[in-house]
N, C-alpha and C positions, 0 to 999 in steps of 0.2 A: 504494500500500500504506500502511497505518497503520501508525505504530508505536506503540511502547505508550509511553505519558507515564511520568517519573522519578516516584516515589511520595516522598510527604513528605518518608520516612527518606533515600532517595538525595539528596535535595534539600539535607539538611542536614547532611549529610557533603560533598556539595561546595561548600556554603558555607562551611564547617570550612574543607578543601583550602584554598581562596582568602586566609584568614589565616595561613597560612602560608608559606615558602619552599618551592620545588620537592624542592632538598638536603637537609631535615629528613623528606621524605616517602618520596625513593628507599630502598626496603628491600624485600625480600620479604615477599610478599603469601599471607596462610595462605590453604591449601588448592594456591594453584597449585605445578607440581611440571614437572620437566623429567626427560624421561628420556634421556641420550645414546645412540646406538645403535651396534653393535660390528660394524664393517665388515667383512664379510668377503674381500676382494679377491685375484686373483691376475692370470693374465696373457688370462684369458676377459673379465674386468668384474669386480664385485661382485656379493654378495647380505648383504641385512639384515632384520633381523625387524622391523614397524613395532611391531603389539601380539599378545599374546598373553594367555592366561590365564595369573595366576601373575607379571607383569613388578610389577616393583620399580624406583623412580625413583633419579635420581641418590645420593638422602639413602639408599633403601635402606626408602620405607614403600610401601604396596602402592599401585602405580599408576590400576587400573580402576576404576570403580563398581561397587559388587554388583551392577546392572542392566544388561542389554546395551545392544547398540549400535542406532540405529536407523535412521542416514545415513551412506551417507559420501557426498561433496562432492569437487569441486574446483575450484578459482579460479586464475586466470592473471590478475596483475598488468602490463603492461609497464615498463619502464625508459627513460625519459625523457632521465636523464644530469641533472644542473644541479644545486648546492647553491647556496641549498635552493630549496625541497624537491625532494628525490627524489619517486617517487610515492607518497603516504598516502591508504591507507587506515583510517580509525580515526572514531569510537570505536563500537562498539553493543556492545551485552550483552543477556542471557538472563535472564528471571526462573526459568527450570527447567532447564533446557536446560547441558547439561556441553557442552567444544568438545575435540578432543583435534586438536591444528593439527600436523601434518609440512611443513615448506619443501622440498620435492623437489627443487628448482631454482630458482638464484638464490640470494643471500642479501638479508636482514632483517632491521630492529629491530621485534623486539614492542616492544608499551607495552599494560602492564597495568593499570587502576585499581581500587582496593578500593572499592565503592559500599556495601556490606553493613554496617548501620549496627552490628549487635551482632558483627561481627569483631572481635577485636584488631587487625587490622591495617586497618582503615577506614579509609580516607582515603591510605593509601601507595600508590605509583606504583612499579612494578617493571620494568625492561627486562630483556629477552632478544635477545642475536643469535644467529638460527637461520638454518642454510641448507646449501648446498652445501661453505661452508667451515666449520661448528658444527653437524652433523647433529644432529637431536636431534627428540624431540616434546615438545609442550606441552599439558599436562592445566590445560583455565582454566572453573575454577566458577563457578553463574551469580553474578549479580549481580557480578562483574569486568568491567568494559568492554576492550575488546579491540581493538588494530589494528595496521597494520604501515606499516612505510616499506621502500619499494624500497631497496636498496645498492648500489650499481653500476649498472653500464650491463646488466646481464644480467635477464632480464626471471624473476620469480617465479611459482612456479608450485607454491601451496597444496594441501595433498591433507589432507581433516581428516575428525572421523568423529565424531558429535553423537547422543544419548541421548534425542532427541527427535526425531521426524518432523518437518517441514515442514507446518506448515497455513495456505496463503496467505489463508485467510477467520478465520483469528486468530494472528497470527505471535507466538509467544514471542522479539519482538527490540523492543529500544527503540536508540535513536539518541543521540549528545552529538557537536557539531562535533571535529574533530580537532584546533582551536586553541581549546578552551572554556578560557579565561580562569581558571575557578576549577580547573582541571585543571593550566593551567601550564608544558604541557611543551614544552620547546625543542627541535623537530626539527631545527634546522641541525645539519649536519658538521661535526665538532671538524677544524680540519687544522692540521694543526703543523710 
């Protein structure tokens, strides 16, 4: 498969990225949005809403695109065990293409990057932990590159839902290694 080559602009935000420290870039990244979800549990199991029409993110702005949904997906990571790394997956992103990602099982570190050169937030790196122990979904606009690292020994298992079809004879995904250099980010385990 081809993937699509970084364009100038992306180019020149991550050579931005590279003159800086990692610390100065961790922030929240516009546009992405996290929404927590409200467990409903008794003594049968759970039930929870993923999306609906009408959801509102953590902050409380509207969650969906005005346009519908056109996939949904799912990925199953395994857990390896080892720091580091755990298993990573990272980085690609969408030139069109919205990702709206649920951790079903297991838990994760997203890592989010701002590639969008007219963003405010260009060039900042954003984490999320999502999963079994942070339920929540994550709404990630394109041009954000996107990945995750396994956490645990427990194997994850992605369930997400994309505003674009799949067209394997022009795929809306571009690729960046998961240790690109002008990227930065330290996936070892903080242990204390």
């Amino acid at each position: 498969m081809a993937w699509q080559a970084t364009s100038p602009d992306m180019e020149e935000v991550l050579a931005e990225m590279a003159a800086h420290p990692l610390a100065e870039r961790l922030a929240p990244i516009e546009g992405v949005m996290t929404k927590s979800f409200v467990v409903h549990a008794d003594q049968r199991g759970y039930f929870l809403e993923q999306l609906k029409r009408g959801d509102r993110d953590d902050q409380g702005r509207p969650f969906l695109p005005e346009h519908g949904f056109a996939q949904m997906s799912r990925s199953l990571a395994y857990a390896r065990g080892g720091n580091p790394p755990e298993l990573i997956k990272a980085f690609h992103w969408h030139r069109r293409q919205w990702d709206y990602w649920d951790l079903v099982e297991g838990n994760a570190r997203v890592v989010l990057v701002d590639l969008r050169r007219a963003s405010p937030s260009a060039g900042r790196v954003q984490v999320v932990i999502a999963g079994r122990n942070a339920p929540k979904m994550i709404a990630i606009p394109p041009l954000v590159a996107h990945g995750y690292q396994v956490l645990g020994l427990e194997d994850v298992l992605l369930s997400y839902y994309v505003t674009e079809p799949y067209d394997p004879q022009q795929p809306d995904e571009g690729r960046l290694a998961w240790n690109d250099p002008r990227i930065g980010f330290d996936w070892s385990i903080e242990n204390i």
